[in-house]
C-alpha positions in Angstrom: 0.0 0.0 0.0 1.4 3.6 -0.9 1.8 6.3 1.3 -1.5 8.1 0.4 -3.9 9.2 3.2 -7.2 6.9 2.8 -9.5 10.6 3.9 -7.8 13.4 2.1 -5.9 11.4 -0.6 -2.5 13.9 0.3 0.5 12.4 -0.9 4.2 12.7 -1.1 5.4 16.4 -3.0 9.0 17.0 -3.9 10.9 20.0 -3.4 14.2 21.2 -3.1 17.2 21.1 -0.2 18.4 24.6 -0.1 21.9 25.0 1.0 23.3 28.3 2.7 25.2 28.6 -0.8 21.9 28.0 -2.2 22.5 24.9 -4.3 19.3 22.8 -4.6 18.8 19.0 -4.5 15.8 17.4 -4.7 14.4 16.2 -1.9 10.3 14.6 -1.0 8.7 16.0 1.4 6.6 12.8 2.9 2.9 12.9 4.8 2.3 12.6 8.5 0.8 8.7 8.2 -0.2 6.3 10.4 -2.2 3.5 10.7 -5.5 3.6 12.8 -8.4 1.6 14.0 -12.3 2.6 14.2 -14.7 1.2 14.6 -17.3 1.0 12.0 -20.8 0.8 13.4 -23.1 1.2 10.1 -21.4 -2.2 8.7 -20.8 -3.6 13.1 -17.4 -4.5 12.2 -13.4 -3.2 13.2 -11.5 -1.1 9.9 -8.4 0.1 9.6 -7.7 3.1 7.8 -4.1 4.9 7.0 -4.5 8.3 7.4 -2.8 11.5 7.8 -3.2 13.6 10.8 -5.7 15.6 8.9 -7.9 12.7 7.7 -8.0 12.1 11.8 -9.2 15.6 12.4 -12.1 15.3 9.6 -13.2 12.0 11.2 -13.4 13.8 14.3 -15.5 16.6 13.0 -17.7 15.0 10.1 -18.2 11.2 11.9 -16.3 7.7 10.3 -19.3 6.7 8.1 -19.8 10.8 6.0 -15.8 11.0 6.1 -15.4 7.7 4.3 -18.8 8.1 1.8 -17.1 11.6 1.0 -13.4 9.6 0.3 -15.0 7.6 -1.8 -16.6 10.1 -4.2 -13.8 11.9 -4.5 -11.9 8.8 -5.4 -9.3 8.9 -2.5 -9.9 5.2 -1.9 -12.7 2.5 -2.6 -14.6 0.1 -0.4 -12.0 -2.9 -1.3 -8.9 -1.2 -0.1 -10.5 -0.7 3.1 -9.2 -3.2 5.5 -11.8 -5.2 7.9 -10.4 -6.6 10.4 -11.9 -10.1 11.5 -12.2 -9.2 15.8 
């Protein structure tokens, strides 16, 4: 699985390492990820999600079940690469 945020679909960006001399490399600038549980009460079942810190906020504000059906219109993940546990 790639390091995209299952909520807000943020990814990876690259950019550049600027030196005091100001020579530039190229460099990635990687999201805040981590894996979490929930649990899902419209389907009574345990999923884990991977998610940035801000796809933990909007859970927090909008609810699992509106924060997922809004992912999945915008095409940040589908209902398949949700993982259900078996708890």
């Amino acid at each position: 699985m790639s390091k995209i945020c299952q909520i807000t679909g943020k990814k990876a960006m690259n950019g550049n390492n600027v030196s005091h001399s100001k020579r530039r490399t190229k460099r990635t600038f990687e999201v805040n990820l981590f894996t979490k549980k929930f649990y899902y009460v419209e389907q009574d079942c345990w999923i884990m999600l991977k998610l940035s810190a801000a796809g933990l906020r909007i859970i927090n504000k909008k609810g699992l079940n509106a924060a997922l059906i809004d992912a999945v219109e915008k095409g940040y993940c589908d209902w398949k690469s949700i993982k259900v546990l078996s708890e």
